[in-house]
mmCIF file of the N, C-alpha and C atoms, coordinates in Angstrom:
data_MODEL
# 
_entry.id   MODEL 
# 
loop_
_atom_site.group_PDB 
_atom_site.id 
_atom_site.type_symbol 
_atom_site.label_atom_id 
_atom_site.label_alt_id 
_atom_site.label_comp_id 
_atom_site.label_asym_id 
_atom_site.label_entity_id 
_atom_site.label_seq_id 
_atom_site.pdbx_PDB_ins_code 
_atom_site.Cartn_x 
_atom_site.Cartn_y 
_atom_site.Cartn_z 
_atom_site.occupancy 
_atom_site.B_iso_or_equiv 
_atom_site.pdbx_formal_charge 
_atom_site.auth_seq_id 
_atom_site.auth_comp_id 
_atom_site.auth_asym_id 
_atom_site.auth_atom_id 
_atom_site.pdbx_PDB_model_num 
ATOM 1   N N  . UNK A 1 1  ? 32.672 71.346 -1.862  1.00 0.00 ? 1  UNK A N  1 
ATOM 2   C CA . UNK A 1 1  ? 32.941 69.960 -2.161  1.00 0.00 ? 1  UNK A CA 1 
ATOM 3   C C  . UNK A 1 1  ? 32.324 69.104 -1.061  1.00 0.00 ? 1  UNK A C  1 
ATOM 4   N N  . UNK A 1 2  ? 31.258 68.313 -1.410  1.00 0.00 ? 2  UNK A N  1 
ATOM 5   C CA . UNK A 1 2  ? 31.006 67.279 -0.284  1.00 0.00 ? 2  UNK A CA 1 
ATOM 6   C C  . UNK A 1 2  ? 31.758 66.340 0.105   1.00 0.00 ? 2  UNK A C  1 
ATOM 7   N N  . UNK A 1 3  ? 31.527 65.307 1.103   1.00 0.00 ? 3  UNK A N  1 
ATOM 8   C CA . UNK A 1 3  ? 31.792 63.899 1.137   1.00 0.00 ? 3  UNK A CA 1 
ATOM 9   C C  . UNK A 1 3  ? 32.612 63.133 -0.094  1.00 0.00 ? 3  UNK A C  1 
ATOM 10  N N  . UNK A 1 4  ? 31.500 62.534 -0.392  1.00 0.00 ? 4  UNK A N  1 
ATOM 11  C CA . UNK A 1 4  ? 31.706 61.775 -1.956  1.00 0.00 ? 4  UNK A CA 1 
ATOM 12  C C  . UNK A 1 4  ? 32.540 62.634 -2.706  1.00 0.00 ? 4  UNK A C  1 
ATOM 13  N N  . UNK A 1 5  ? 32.560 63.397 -3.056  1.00 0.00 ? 5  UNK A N  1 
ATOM 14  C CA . UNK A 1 5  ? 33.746 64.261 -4.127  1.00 0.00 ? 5  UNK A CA 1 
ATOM 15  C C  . UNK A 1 5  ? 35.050 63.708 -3.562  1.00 0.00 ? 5  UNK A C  1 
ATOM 16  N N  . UNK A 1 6  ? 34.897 64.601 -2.013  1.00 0.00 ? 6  UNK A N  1 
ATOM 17  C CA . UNK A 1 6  ? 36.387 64.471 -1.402  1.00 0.00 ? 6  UNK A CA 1 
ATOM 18  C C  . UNK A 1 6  ? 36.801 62.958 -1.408  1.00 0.00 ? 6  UNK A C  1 
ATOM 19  N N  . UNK A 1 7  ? 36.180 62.334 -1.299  1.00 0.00 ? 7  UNK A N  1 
ATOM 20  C CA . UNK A 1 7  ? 36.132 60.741 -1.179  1.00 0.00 ? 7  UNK A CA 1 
ATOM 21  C C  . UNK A 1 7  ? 37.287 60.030 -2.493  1.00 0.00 ? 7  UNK A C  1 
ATOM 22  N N  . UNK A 1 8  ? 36.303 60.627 -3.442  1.00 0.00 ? 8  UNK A N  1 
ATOM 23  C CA . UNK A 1 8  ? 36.557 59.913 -4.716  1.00 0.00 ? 8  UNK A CA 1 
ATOM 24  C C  . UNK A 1 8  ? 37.804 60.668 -5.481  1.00 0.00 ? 8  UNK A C  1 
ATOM 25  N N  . UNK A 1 9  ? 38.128 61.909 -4.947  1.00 0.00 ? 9  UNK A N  1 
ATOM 26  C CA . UNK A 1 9  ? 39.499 62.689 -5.191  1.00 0.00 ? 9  UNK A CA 1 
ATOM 27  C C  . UNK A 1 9  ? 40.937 62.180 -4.085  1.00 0.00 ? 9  UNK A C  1 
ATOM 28  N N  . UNK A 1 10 ? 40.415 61.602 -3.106  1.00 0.00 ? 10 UNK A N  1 
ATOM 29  C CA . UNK A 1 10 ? 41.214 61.261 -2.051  1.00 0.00 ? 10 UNK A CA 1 
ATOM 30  C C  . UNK A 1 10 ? 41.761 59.932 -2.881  1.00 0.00 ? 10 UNK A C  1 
ATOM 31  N N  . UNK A 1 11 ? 40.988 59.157 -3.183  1.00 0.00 ? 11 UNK A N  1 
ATOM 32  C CA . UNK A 1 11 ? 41.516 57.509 -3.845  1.00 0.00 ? 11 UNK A CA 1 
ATOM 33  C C  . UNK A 1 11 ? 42.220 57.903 -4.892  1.00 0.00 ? 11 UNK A C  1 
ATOM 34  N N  . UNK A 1 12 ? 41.943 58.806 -5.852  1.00 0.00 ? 12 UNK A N  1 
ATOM 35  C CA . UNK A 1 12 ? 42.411 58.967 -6.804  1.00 0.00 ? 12 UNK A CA 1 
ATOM 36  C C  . UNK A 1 12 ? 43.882 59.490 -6.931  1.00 0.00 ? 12 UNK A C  1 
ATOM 37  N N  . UNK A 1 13 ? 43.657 60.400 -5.651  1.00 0.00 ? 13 UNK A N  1 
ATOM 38  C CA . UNK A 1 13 ? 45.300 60.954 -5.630  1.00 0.00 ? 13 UNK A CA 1 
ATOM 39  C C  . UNK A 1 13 ? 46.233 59.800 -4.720  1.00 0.00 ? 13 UNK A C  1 
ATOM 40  N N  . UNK A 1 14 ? 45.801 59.109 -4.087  1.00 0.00 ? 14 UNK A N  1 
ATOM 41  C CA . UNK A 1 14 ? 46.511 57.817 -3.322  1.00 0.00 ? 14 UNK A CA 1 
ATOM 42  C C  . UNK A 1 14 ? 46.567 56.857 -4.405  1.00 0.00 ? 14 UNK A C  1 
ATOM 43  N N  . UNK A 1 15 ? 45.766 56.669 -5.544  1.00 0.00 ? 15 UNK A N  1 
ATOM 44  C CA . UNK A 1 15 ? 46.592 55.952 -6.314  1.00 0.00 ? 15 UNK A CA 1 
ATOM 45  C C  . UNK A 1 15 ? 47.215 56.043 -7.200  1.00 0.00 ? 15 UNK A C  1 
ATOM 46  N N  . UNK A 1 16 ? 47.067 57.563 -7.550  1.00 0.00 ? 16 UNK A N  1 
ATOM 47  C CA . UNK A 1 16 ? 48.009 58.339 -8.609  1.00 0.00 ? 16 UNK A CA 1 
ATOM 48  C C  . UNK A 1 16 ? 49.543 58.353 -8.179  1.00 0.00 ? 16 UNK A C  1 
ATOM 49  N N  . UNK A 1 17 ? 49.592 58.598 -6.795  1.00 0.00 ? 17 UNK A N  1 
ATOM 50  C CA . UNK A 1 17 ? 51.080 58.684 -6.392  1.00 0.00 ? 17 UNK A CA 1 
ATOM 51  C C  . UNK A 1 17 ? 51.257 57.704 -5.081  1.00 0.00 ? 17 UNK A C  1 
ATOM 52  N N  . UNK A 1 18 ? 50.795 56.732 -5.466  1.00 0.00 ? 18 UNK A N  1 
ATOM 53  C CA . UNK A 1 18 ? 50.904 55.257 -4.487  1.00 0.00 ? 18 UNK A CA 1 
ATOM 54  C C  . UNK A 1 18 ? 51.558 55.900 -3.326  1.00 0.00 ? 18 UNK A C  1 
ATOM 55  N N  . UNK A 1 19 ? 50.662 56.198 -2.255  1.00 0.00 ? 19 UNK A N  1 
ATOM 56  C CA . UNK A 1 19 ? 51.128 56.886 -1.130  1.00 0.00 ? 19 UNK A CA 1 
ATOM 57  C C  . UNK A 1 19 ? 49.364 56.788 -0.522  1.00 0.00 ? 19 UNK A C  1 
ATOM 58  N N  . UNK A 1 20 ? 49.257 56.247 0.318   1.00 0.00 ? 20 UNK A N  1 
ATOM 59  C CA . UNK A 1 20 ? 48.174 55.872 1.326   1.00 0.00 ? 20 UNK A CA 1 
ATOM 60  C C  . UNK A 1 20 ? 47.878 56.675 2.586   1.00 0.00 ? 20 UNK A C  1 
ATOM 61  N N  . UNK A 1 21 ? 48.947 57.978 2.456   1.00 0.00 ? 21 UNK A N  1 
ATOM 62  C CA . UNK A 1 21 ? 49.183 58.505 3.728   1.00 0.00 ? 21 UNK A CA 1 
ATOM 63  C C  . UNK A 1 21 ? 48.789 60.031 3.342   1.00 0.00 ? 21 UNK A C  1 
ATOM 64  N N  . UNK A 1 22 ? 48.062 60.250 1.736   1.00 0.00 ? 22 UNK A N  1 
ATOM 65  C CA . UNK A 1 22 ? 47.750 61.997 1.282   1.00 0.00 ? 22 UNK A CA 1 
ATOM 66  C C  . UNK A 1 22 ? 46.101 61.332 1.500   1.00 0.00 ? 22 UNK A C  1 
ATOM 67  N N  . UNK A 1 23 ? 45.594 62.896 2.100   1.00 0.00 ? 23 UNK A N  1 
ATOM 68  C CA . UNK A 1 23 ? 44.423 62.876 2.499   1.00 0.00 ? 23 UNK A CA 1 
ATOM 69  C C  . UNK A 1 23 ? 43.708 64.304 2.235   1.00 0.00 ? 23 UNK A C  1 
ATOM 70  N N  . UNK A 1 24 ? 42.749 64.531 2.019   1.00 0.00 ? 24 UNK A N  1 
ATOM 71  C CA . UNK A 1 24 ? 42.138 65.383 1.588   1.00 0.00 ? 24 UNK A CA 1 
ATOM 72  C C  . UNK A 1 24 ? 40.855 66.048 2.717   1.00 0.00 ? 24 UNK A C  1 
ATOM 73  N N  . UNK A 1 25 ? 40.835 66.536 2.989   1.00 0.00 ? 25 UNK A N  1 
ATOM 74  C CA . UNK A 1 25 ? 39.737 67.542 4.164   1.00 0.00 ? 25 UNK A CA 1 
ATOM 75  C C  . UNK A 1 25 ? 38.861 68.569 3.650   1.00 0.00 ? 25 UNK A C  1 
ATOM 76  N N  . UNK A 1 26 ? 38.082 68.725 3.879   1.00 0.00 ? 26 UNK A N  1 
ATOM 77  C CA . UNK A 1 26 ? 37.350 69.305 4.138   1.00 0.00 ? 26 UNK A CA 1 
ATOM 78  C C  . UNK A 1 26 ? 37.592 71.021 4.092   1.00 0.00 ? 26 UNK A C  1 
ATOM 79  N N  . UNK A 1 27 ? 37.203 72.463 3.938   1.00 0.00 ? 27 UNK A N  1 
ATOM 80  C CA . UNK A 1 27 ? 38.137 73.968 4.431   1.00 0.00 ? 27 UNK A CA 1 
ATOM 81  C C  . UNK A 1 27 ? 36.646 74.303 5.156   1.00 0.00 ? 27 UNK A C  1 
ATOM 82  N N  . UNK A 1 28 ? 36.453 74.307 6.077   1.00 0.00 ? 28 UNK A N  1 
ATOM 83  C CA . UNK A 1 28 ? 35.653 75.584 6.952   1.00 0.00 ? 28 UNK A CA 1 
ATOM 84  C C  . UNK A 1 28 ? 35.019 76.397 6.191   1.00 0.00 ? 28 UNK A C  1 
ATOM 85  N N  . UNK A 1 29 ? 33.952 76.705 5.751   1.00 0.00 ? 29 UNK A N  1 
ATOM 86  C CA . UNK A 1 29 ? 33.056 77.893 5.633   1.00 0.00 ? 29 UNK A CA 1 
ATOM 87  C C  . UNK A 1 29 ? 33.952 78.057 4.194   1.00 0.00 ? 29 UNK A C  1 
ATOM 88  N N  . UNK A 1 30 ? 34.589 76.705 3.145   1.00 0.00 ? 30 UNK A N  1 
ATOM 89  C CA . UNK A 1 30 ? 34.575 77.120 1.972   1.00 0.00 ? 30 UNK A CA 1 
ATOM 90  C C  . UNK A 1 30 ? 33.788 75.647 1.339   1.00 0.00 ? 30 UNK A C  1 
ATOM 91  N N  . UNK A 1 31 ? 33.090 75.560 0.167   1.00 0.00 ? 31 UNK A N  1 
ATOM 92  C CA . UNK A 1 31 ? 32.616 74.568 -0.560  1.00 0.00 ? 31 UNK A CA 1 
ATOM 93  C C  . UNK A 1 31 ? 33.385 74.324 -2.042  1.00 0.00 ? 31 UNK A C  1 
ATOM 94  N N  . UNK A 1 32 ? 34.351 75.360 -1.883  1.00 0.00 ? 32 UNK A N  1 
ATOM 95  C CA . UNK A 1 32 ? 34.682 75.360 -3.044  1.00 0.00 ? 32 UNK A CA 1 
ATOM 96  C C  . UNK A 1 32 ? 36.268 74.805 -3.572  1.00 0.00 ? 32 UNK A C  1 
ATOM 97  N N  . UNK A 1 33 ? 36.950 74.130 -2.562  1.00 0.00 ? 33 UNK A N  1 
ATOM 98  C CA . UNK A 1 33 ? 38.251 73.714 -2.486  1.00 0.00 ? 33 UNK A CA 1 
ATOM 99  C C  . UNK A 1 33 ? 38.219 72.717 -1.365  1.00 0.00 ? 33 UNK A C  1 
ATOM 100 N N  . UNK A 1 34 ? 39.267 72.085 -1.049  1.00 0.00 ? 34 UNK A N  1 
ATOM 101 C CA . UNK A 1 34 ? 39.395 71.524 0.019   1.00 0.00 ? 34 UNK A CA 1 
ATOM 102 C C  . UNK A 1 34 ? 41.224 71.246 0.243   1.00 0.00 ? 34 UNK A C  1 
ATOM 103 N N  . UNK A 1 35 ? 41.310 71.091 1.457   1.00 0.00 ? 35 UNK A N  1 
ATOM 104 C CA . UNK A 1 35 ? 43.564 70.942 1.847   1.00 0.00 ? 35 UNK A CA 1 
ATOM 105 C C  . UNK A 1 35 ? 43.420 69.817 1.595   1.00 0.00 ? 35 UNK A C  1 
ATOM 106 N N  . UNK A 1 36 ? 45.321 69.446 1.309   1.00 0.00 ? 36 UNK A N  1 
ATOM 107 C CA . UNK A 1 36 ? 45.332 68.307 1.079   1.00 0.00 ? 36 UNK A CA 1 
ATOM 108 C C  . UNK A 1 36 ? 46.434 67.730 1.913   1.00 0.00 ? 36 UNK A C  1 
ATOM 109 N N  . UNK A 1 37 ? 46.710 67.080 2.780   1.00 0.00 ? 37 UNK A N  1 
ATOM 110 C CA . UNK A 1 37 ? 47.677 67.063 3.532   1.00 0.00 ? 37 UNK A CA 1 
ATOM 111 C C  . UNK A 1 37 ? 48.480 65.271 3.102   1.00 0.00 ? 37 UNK A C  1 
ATOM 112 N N  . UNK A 1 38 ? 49.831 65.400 3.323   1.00 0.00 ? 38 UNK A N  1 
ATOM 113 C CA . UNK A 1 38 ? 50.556 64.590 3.803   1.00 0.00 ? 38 UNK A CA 1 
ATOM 114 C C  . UNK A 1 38 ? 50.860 64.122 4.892   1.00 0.00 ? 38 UNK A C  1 
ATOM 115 N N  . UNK A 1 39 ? 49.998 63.052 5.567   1.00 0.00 ? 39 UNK A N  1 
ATOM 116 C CA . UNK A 1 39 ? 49.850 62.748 7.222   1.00 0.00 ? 39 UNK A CA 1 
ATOM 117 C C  . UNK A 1 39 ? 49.796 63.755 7.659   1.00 0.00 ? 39 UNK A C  1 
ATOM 118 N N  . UNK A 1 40 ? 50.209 64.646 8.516   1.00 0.00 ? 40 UNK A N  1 
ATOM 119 C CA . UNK A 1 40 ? 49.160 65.685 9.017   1.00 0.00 ? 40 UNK A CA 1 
ATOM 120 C C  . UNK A 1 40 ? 50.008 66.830 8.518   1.00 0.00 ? 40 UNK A C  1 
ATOM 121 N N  . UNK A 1 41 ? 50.933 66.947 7.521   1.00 0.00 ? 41 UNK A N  1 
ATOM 122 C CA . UNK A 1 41 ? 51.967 67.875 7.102   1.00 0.00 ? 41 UNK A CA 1 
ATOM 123 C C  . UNK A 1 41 ? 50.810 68.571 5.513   1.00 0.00 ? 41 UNK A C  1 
ATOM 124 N N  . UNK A 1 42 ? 50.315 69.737 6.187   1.00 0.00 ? 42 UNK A N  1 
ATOM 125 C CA . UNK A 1 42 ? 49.365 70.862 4.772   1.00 0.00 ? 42 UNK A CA 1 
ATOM 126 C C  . UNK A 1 42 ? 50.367 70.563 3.406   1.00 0.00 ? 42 UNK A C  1 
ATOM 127 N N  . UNK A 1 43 ? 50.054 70.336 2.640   1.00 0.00 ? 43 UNK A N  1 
ATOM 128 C CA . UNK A 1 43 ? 50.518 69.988 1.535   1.00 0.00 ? 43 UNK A CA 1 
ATOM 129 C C  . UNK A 1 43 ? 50.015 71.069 0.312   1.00 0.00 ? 43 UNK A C  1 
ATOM 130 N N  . UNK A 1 44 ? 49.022 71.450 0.461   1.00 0.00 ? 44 UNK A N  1 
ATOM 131 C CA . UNK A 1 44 ? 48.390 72.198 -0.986  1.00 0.00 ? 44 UNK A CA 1 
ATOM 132 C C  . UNK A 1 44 ? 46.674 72.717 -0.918  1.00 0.00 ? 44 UNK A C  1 
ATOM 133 N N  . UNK A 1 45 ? 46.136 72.569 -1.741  1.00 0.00 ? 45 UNK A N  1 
ATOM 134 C CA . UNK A 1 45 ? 44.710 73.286 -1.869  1.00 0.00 ? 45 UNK A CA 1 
ATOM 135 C C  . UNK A 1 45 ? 44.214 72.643 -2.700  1.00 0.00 ? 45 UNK A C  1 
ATOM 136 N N  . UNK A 1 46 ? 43.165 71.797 -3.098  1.00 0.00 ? 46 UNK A N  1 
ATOM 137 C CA . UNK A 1 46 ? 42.557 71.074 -4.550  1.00 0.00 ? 46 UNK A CA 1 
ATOM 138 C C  . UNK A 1 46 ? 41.033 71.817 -4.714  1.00 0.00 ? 46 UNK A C  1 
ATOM 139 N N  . UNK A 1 47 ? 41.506 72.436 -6.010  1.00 0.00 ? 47 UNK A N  1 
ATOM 140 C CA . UNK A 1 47 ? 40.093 73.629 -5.749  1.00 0.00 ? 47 UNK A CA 1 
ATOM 141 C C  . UNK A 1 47 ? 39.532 72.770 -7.106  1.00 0.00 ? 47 UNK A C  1 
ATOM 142 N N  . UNK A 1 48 ? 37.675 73.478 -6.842  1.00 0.00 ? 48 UNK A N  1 
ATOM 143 C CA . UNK A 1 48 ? 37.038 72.721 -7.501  1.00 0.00 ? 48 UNK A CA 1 
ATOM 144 C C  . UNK A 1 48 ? 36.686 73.619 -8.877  1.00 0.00 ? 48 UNK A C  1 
ATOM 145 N N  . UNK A 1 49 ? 36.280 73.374 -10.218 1.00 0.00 ? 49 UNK A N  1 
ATOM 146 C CA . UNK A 1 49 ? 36.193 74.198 -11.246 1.00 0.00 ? 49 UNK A CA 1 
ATOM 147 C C  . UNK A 1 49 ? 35.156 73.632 -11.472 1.00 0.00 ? 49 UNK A C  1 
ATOM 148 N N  . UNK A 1 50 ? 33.843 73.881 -12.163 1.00 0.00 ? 50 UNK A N  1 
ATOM 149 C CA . UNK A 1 50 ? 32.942 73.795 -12.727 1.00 0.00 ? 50 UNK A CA 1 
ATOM 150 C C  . UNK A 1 50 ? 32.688 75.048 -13.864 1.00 0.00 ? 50 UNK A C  1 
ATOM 151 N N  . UNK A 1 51 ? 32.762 74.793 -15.095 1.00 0.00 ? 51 UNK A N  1 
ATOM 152 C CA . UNK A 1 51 ? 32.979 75.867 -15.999 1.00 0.00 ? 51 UNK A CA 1 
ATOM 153 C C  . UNK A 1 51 ? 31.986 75.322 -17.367 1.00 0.00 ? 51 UNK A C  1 
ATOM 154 N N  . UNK A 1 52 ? 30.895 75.827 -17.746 1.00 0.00 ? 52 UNK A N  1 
ATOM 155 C CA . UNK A 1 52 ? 30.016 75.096 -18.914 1.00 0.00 ? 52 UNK A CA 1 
ATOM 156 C C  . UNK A 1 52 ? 30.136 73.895 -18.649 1.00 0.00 ? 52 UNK A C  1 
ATOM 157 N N  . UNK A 1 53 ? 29.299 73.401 -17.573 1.00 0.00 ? 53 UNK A N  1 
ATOM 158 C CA . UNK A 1 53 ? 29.126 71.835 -17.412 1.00 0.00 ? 53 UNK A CA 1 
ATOM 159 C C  . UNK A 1 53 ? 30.256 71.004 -17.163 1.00 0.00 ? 53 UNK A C  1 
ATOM 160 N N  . UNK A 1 54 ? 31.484 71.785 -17.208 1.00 0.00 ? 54 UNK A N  1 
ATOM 161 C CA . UNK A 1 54 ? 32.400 70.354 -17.343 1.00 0.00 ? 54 UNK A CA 1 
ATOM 162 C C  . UNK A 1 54 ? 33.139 70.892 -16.112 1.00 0.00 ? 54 UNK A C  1 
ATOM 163 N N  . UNK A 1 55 ? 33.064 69.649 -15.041 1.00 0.00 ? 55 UNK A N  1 
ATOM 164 C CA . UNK A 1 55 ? 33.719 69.382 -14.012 1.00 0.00 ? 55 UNK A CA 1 
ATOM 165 C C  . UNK A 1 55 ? 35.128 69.213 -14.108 1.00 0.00 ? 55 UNK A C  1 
ATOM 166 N N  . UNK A 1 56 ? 36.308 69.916 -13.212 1.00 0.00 ? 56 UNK A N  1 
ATOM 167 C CA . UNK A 1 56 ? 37.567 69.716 -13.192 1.00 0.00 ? 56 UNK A CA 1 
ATOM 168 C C  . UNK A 1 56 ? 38.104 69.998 -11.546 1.00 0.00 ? 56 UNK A C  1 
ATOM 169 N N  . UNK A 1 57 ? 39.365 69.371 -11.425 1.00 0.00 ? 57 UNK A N  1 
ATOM 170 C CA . UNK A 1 57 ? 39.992 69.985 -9.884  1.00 0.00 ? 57 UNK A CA 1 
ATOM 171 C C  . UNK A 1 57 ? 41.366 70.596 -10.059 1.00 0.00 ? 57 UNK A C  1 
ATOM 172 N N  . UNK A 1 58 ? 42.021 71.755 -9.631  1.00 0.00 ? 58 UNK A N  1 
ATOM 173 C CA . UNK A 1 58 ? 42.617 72.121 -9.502  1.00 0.00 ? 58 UNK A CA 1 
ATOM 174 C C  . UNK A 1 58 ? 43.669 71.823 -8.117  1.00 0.00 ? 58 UNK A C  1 
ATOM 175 N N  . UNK A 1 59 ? 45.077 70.923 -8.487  1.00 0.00 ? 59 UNK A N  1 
ATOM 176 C CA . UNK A 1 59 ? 45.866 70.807 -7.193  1.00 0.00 ? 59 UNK A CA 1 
ATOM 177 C C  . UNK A 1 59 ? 47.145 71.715 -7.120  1.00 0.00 ? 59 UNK A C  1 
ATOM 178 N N  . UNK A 1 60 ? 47.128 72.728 -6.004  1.00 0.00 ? 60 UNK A N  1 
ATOM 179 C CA . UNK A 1 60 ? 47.879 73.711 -6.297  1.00 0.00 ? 60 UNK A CA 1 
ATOM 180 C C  . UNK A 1 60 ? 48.772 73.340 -4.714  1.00 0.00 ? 60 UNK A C  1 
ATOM 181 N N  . UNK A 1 61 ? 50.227 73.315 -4.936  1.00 0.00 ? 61 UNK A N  1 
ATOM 182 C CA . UNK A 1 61 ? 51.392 72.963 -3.752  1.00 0.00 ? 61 UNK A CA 1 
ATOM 183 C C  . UNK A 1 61 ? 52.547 74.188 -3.988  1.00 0.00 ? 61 UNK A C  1 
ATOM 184 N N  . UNK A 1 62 ? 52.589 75.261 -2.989  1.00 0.00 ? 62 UNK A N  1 
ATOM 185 C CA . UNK A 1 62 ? 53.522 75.739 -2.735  1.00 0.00 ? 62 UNK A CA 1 
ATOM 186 C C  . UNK A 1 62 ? 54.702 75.410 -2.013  1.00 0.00 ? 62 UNK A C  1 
ATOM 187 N N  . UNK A 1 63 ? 55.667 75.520 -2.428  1.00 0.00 ? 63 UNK A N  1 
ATOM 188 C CA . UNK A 1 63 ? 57.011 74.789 -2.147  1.00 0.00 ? 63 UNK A CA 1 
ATOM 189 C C  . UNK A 1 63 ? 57.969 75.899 -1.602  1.00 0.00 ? 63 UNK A C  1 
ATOM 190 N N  . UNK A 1 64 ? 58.335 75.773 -0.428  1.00 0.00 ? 64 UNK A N  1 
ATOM 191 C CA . UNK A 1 64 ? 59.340 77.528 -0.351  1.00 0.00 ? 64 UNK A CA 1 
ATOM 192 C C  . UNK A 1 64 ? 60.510 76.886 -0.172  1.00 0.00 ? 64 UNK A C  1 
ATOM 193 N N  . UNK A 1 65 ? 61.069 77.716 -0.451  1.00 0.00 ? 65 UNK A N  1 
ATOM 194 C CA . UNK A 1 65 ? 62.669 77.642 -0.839  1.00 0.00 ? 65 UNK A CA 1 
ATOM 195 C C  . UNK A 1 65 ? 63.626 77.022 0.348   1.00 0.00 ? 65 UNK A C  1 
ATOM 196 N N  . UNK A 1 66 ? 62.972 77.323 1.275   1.00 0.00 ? 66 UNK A N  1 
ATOM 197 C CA . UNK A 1 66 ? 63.856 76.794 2.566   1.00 0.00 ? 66 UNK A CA 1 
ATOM 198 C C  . UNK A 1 66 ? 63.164 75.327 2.598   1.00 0.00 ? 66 UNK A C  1 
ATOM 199 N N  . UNK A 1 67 ? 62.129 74.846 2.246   1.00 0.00 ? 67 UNK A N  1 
ATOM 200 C CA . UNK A 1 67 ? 61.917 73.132 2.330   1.00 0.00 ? 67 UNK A CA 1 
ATOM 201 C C  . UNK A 1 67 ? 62.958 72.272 0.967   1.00 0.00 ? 67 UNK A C  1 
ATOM 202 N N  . UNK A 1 68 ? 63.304 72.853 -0.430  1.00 0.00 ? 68 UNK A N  1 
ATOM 203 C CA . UNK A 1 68 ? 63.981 72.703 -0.759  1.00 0.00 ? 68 UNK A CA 1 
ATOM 204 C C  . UNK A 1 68 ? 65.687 72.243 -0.625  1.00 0.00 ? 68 UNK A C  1 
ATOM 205 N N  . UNK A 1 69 ? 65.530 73.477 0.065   1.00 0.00 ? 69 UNK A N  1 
ATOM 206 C CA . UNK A 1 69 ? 67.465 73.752 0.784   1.00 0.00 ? 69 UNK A CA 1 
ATOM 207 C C  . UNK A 1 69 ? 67.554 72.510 1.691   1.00 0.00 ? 69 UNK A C  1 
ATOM 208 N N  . UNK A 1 70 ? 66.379 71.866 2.723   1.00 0.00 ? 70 UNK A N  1 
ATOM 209 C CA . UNK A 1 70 ? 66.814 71.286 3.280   1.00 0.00 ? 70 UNK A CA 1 
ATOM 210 C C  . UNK A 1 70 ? 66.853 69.858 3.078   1.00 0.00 ? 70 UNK A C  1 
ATOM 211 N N  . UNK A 1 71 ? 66.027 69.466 1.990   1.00 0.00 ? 71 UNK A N  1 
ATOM 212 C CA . UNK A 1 71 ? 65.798 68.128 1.136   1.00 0.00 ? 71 UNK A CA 1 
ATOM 213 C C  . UNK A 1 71 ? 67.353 67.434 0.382   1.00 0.00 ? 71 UNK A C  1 
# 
C-alpha cells in the first residue's frame, strides 16, 4: 500500500467513525496491509485485496477478552 492509498483509507475511516485520532501506517517490509492505530494504541490490520480487477480493504480488530472485562 503506498502513500495515497493509506492517505485516502485514513480520511475515510476518520470519517466513517468521526474520530480524528485513527490513523493508519505504513507495516515494514509488507506492501500488502498496513496497522491501524488509535492514537498510538495498535488497533487492527487493514489488508489490501485486489482480486479480478476489483480493488477492496480488509479491516480486521482483535479484541481479547480481558480489554472487554475491563470496559
Amino acid at each position: 500500500m503506498d502513500k495515497n492509498e493509506i492517505a485516502k483509507l485514513e480520511a475515510y475511516m476518520r470519517a466513517k467513525f468521526a474520530n480524528d485520532a485513527l490513523n493508519i501506517r505504513a507495516r515494514p517490509r509488507k506492501d500488502d496491509s498496513a496497522e491501524v492505530y488509535l492514537g498510538e494504541e495498535f488497533i487492527g490490520v487493514m489488508y489490501r485485496d485486489e482480486d479480478e480487477g476489483e480493488l477492496s480493504w480488509n479491516f480486521t480488530m482483535a479484541i481479547l477478552e480481558m480489554d472487554v472485562e475491563g470496559a
